[in-house]
N, C-alpha and C positions, 0 to 999 in steps of 0.2 A: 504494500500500500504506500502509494505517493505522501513521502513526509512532507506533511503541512503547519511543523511545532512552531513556524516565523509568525502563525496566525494569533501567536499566543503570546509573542514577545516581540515584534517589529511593531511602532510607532503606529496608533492609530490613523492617524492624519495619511499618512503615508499610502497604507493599506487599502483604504477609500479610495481615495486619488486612484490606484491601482487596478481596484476592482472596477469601479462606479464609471472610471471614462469612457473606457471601452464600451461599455454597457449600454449608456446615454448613447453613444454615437451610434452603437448597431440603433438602438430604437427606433433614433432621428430618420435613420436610412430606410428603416422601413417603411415608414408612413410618407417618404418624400413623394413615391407614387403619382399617390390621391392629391397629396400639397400643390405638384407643381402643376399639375391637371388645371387643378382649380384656379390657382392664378393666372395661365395662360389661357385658358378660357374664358374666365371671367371679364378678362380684356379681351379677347380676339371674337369671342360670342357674345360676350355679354351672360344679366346675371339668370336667364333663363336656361344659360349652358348648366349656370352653378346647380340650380335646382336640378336638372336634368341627371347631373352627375351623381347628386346627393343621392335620386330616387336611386340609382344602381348601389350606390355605396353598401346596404344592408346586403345584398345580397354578393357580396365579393368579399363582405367582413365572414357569411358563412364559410366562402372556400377556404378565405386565412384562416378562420377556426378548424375546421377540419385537417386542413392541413397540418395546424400545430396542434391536431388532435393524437397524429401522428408521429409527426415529426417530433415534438417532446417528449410523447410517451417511448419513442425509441431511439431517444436520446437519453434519457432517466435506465428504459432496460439496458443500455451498449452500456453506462458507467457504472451500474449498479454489476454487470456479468463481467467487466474486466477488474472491478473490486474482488468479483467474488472468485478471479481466475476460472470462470467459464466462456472461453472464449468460444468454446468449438459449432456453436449455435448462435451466435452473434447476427453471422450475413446471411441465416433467413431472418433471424427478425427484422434486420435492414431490411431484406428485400421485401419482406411481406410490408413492412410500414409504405415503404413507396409505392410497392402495388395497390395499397387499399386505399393511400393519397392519391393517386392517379386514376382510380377507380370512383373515388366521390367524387374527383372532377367530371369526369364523364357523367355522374348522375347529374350536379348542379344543372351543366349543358342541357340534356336532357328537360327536365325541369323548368327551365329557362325558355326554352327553345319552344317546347308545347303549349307551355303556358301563354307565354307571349308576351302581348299587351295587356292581356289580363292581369297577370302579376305585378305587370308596373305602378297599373292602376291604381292595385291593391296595396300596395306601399307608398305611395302619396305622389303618383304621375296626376297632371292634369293637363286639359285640351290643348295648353300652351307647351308645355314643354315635351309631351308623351313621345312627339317623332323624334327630338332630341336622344332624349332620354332611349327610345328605341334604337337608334343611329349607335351609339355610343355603346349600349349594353350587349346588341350583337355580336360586334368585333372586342369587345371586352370577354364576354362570356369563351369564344371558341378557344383561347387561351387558357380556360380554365384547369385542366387535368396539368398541362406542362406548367405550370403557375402555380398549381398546389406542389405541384412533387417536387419542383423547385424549392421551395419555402420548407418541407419538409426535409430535403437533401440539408439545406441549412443549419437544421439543429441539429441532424447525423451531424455530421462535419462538424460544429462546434465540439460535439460531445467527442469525437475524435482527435481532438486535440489540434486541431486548426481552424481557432476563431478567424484568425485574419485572414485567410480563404476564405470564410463565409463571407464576410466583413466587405472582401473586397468584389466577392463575384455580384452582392448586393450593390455597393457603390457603382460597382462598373454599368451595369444595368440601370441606374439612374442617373448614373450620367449622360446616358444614349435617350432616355426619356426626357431630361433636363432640354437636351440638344436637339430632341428629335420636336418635341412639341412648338415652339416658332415655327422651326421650316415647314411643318405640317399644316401649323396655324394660320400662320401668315403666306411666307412664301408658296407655299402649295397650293392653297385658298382650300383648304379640304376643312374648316371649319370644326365642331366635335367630333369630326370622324378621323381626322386627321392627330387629336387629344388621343383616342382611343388605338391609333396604329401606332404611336411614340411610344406610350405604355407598353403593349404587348410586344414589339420591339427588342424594349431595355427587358423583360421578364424574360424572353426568349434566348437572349445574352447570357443572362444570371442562370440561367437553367443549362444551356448548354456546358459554362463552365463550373458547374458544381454535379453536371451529370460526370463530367471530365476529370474530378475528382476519383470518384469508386476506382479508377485502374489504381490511385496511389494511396489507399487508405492504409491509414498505420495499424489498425486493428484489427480489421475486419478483409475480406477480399470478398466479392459479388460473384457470385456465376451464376447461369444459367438456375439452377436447382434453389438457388436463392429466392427464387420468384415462386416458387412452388407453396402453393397457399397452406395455411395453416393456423388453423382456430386457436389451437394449443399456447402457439406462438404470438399469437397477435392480442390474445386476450390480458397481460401482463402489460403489453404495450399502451392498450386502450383505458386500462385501470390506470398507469400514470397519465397519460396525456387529458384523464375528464377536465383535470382544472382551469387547464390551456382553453379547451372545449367551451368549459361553460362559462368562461371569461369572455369570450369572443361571440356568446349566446346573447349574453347579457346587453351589450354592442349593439347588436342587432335587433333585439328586443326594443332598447331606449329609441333608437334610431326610427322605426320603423311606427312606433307609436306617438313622436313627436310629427314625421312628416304628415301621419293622417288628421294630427289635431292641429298643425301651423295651415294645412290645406281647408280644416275643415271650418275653423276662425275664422283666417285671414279671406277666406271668403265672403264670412261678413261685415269687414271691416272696410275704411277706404284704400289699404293696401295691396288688397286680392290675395289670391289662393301663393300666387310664386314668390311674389315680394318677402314673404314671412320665410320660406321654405328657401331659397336664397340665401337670406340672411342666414339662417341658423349654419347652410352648408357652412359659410365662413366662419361663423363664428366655432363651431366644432371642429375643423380645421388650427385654429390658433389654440386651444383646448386642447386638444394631442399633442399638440407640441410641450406645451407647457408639463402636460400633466408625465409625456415619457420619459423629462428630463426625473421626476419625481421617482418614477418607477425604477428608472434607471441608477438611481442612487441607492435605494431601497434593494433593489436585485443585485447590483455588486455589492453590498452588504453582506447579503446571506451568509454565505461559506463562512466570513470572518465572524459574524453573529453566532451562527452553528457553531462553529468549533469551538469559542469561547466558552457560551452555555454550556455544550457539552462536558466542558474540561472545569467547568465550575468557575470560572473566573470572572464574577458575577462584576467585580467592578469594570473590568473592561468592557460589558454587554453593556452596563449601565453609560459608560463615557461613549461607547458606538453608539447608543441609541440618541443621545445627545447631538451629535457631530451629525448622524442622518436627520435629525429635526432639523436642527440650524442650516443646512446647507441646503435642505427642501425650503426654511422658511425665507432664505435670503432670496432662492430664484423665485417664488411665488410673489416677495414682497415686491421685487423690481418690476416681475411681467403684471402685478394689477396696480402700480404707477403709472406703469406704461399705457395701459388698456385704458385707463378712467383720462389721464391726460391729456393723450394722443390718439384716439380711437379711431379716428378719421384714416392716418396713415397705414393702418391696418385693414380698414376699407378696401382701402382707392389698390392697395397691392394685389386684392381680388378682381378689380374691375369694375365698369359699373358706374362708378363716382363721377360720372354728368349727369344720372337720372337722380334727384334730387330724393323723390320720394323713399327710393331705395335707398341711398345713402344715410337722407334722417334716421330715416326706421333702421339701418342695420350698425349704426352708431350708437344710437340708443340701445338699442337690444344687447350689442359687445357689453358696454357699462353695465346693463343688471346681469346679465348672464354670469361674465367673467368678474364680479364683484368679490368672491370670497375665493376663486380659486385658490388663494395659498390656503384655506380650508379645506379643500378639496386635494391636495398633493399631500399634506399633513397627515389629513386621514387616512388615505391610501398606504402610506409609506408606515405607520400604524400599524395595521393590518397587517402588510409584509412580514415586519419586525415582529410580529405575533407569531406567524406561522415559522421565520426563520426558529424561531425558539423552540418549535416543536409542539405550541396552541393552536392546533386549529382548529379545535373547537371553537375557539373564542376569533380566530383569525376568520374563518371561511364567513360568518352572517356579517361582521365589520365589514369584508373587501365588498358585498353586493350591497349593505345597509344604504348607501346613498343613493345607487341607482335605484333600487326601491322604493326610498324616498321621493325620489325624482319622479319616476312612474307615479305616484301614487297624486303628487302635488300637481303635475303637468295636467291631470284630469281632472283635477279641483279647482284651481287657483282661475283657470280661464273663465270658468261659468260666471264670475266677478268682474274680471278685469281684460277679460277679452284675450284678444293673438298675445299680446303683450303677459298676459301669467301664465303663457307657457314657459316665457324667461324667468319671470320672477321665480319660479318653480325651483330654480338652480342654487340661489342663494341661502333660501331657506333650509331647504334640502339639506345644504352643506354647516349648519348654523346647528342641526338637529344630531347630523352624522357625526359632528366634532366633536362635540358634549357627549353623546352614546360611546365614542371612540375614548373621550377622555376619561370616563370612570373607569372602564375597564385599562386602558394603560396606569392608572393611579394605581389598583388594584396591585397590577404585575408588577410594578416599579417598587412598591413597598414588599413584595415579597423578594426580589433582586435586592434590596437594599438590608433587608433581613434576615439571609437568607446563613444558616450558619458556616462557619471556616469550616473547608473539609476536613475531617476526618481519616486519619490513615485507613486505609480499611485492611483487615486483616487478613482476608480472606486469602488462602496459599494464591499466588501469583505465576505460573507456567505449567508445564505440562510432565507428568508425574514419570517416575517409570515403570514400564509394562512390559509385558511380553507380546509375541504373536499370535491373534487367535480374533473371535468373534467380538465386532461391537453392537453393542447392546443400545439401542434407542427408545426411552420410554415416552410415550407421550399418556395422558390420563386426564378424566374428567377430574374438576374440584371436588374434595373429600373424600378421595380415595387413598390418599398417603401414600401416592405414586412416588413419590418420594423418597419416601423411608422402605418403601417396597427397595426401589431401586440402589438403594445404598446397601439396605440386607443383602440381596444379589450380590453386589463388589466386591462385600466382605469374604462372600462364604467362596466366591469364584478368585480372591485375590488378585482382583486386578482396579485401577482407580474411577472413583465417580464423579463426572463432572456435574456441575448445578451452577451454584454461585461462582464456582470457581472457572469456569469456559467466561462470562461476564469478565472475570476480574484479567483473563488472557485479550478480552476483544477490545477494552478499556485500556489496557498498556499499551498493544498494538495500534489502536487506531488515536490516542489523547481524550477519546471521550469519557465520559464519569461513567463509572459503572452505573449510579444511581439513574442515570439515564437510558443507560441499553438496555440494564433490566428492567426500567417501565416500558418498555417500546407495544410490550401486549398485553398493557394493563389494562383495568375495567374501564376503557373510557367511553363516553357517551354513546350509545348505539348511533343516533343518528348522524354524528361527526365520525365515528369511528374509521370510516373509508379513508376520506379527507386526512384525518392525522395522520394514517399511517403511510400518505402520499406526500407526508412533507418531506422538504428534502434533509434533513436533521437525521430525522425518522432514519431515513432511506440511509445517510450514511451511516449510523447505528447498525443497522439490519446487515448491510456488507460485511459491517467491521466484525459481529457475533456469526455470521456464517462461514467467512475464512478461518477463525478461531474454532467453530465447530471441525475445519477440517483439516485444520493441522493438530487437533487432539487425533482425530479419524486415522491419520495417516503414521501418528507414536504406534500405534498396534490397541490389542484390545483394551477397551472400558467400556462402563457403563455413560451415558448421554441422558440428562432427563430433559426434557422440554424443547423448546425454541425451536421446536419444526425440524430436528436435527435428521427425520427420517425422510422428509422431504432432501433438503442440504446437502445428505448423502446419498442422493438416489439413483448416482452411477458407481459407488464403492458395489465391489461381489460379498464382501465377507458381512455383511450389516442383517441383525436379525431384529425386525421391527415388534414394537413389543404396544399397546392398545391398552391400561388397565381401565376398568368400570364400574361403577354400581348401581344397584336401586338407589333412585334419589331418597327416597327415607332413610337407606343408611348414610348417605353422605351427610345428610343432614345434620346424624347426629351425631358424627366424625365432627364438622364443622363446627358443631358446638361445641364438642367435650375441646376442640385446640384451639378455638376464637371465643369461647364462651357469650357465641352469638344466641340469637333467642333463634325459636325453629323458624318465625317467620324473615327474620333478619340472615338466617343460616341459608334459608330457599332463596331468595332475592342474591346471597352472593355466589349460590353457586351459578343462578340463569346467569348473571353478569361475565363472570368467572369463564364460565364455558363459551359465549357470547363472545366476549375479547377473545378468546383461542380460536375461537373456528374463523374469526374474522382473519388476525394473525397468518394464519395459515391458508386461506385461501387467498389473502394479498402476495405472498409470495409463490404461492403453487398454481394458483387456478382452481386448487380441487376440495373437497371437501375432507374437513377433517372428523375423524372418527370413522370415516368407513372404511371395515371389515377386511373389504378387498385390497388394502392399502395396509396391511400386517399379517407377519408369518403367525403369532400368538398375541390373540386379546384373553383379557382373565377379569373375572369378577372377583373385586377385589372384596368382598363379604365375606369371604373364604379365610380371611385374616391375612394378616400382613406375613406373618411367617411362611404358612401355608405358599400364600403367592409367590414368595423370593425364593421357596423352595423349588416351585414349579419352573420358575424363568431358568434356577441351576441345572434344571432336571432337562430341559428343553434341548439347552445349551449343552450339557456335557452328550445326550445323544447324538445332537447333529455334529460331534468330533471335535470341539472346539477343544 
């Protein structure tokens, strides 16, 4: 595992800088696309192109979310399998990820194509812009499959250890969009259609040179058999990539519901149906920018957050989270100086700015909209900072609380005050989301800030000696003293048991606190429970206790209790999987007689208990834990604890161990 101990002792300031630049710039490059669309349209068409472009925008943010439904989630499985030194299965999961990105491009298309003008409609096209809008979303759409698998190739590639190849096959590609749009615009006179061939252009660039990658990947090699589909494979991929997914839902969702209520107002106002729908394109254009530089600060944070938390170095978490506020609140406090000052110049750089009406109205609108953004980047980066910690329970409702918000005001606030309290909708929203965001950061902070000096822990520290022979995997429902079952076994077989002790090997090796690898499959909330265990903290925890599971594996025999160790070893020959059980009435009252819980308190922990483990375990397998077909020997552990460690010896000395 890549030593990363500088993350614990190099210069905060420094570290940021490090992370966060890089980060912001890939952002910025992404979204330049849509950016520079809009501004040479907006001048070369006018602000009916902007609306035009806006109506397609929802439905290209679905193909980037799929994309990076993909492309993330198989970029989280390619770091997580060369953590866990399993390379040999890598380039199908590459290749299935691209195939099934390349495959929902062709559905979008699909979709798109039959639909029609139907769908445009249905997302806020009207009689004035809909040919537009049509023009634009055709030659837009047919890009789509090489467009996603492009943007999916991306976070491969990153996660391969060449940002700046992704970095640059993006730049390059928006530099040919940057340059292709004027000639297209102007000199060509090809008008939005000519916006929309500069695009798919610079996409077709960026695609060809990161298809152009796969011959020289450092980890992985592509062939033919790579493509070979597989559910098995792809379902791990799809379980990381939800968040990317339903980030880029949410997107689409806000989007898509503001264009029908800016159409469905500003039709009763003296601004009309586009004027509104216009305005917002830009003003959500200058809102992405702002808001990725936030992101972007907050996401090179992680790693340094993670490994800090991890390793318990609670004042360095507390100084990072400081240095990410401040440098979120310094760029928000300048861009809404700027925006309330100058609002005009941020206009006119859309286009437009001879038709007066337009102009009032979308100057006004920049000021309430963009009013509390640094509220809005604050909160966000929040959030981040939550899940970096490994909360996300508490991270996942924070990162959508605003757009919710938003949603929720955007359909209130106009019935009052017309087109114009779809903007108001923004401020408030963010006013609501900051205070809900602040108590719970008050919360976390005074527990970071209280949080006690480690502890040595004593627990034996490396890997014991043994001989050659069978290892023994237990995995066991709560209250069955699979446990102590499993340590009888050791004793009587003479060979070592790992428990606490594989933790206190995966904790040395990787920097993280044992206290935190061993919660990784604690009772946490059912309905967070996905989500946590897809943060990335989590994720590098889980690595660091799976290689430690397999370099106990590879000392020779012992016993293994817990942590999915039967899974983790599921290419080892000599592994004798072991399932213990019981009637829930006697766990019960196991549970009780060693937690001196009540029987009701005893049932509730084991539903939890067992709940967290099957979760656990199907996060990292696909498969369900506890069945039958998935162990050499399950034992009702009712039998007594002697009894049963008798039976695992009995098992194990027939099969020749």
């Amino acid at each position: 595992m890549e030593n990363s101990s500088y993350l614990g002792t190099e210069r905060l300031g420094v570290l940021l800088r490090k992370f966060a630049i890089p980060c912001i710039f890939s952002l910025i490059i992404s979204c330049l696309y849509n950016i520079v669309d809009q501004i040479f349209v907006g001048n070369g068409v006018g602000y009916l192109g902007n609306a035009a472009t806006g109506v397609i925008f929802p439905i290209t943010v679905v193909g980037w979310g799929l994309s990076l439904f993909f492309g993330d989630g198989a970029a989280a499985s390619l770091s997580m399998s060369l953590g866990e030194n399993k390379a040999e299965n890598i380039h199908r999961s590459v290749g299935n990820a691209i195939l099934g990105s390349f495959l929902s491009g062709v559905a979008v298309i699909v979709v798109a194509y039959l639909w029609g003008d139907g769908l445009l409609r249905l997302i806020g096209a009207t009689d004035a812009n809909l040919q537009m809008a049509h023009d634009y979303g055709v030659i837009i759409f047919a890009m789509m499959p090489l467009a996603m698998t492009q943007n999916t190739l991306a976070s491969i590639i990153r996660a391969d250890g060449s940002p700046k190849y992704a970095m640059g096959a993006m730049l390059a590609g928006a530099v040919i969009n940057i340059i292709g749009d004027p000639v297209a615009i102007f000199a060509l006179d090809m008008g939005i259609k000519g916006a929309a061939w500069a695009t798919i252009l610079g996409q077709f660039v960026s695609f060809l040179i990161c298809s152009a990658y796969l011959k020289k990947s450092k980890t992985f090699q592509v062939r033919a058999e790579s493509f070979r589909p597989s559910l098995s494979l792809l379902k791990p991929v799809m379980a990381l990539g939800t968040s990317s997914l339903l980030t880029q839902l949410s997107i689409v969702v806000i989007t898509v519901v503001n264009n029908i209520l800016l159409v469905q107002y500003g039709a009763r106002s003296i601004y009309g149906a586009d004027i509104p729908l216009a305005a917002f394109v830009v003003i959500m254009k200058l809102f992405q920018i702002v808001l990725n530089i936030a992101i972007g600060i907050a996401a090179g944070a992680q790693p340094i957050v993670g490994y800090n938390y991890g390793a318990k170095n609670y004042h360095r978490v507390r100084e990072l989270f400081r240095l990410m506020v401040t440098w979120t609140a310094v760029v928000g406090l300048i861009c809404t100086v700027l925006f309330e000052a100058v609002p005009g110049v941020f206009i006119r750089m859309f286009g437009s700015a001879d038709d007066p009406v337009y102009f009032d109205f979308a100057v006004l609108c920049l000021r309430i909209y963009l009013a509390l953004i640094l509220f809005t980047c604050v909160q966000k980066v929040c959030a981040i900072f939550l899940q970096s910690i490994g909360k996300a329970k508490a991270a996942a409702p924070l990162s959508i609380l605003r757009d919710v918000l938003l949603i929720v005001f955007s359909l209130l606030i106009p019935t009052a005050l017309g087109v114009t309290g779809i903007f108001w909708a923004a401020p408030i929203a963010d006013v609501l989301a900051i205070a809900v965001t602040g108590v719970v950061i008050m919360g976390v902070w005074k527990q970071l800030k209280n949080a006690p000096v480690v502890q040595q822990d004593t627990t034996p520290v490396g890997i014991q000696p043994t001989r050659q022979g069978m290892i023994i995997t237990i995995a066991r429902e709560h209250g069955t003293a699979g446990k102590r079952i499993g340590q009888l076994a050791a004793q009587r077989l003479s060979i070592p048991c790992y428990y606490k002790e594989m933790v206190a090997i995966a904790a040395k090796e990787s920097g993280l606190a044992q206290e935190f690898i061993s919660g990784i499959n604690s009772d946490e909330n059912a309905v967070m429970r996905e989500l946590y265990l897809t943060a990335n903290p989590v994720q590098r925890a889980i690595a660091a206790q799976d290689k430690a599971i397999r370099s106990i594996a590879d000392a020779g025999a012992c016993v293994i209790i817990g942590r999915s160790a039967d899974y983790v070893l599921r290419g080892y020959q000599n592994v004798v999987r072991i399932f213990i059980h019981a009637p829930k009435e006697y766990r019960m009252k196991k549970v009780a007689e060693m937690y001196g819980d009540s029987p009701e308190a005893a049932q509730k922990s084991i539903a939890r208990s067992d709940a967290a483990r099957a979760a656990y375990y199907k996060n990292i397998s696909g498969q369900a834990w506890g069945d039958p077909h998935g162990y050499e020997l399950c034992i009702d552990a009712s039998i007594g604890e002697e009894a049963a460690a008798a039976l695992i010896c009995d098992y194990i000395n027939r099969a020749g161990a």
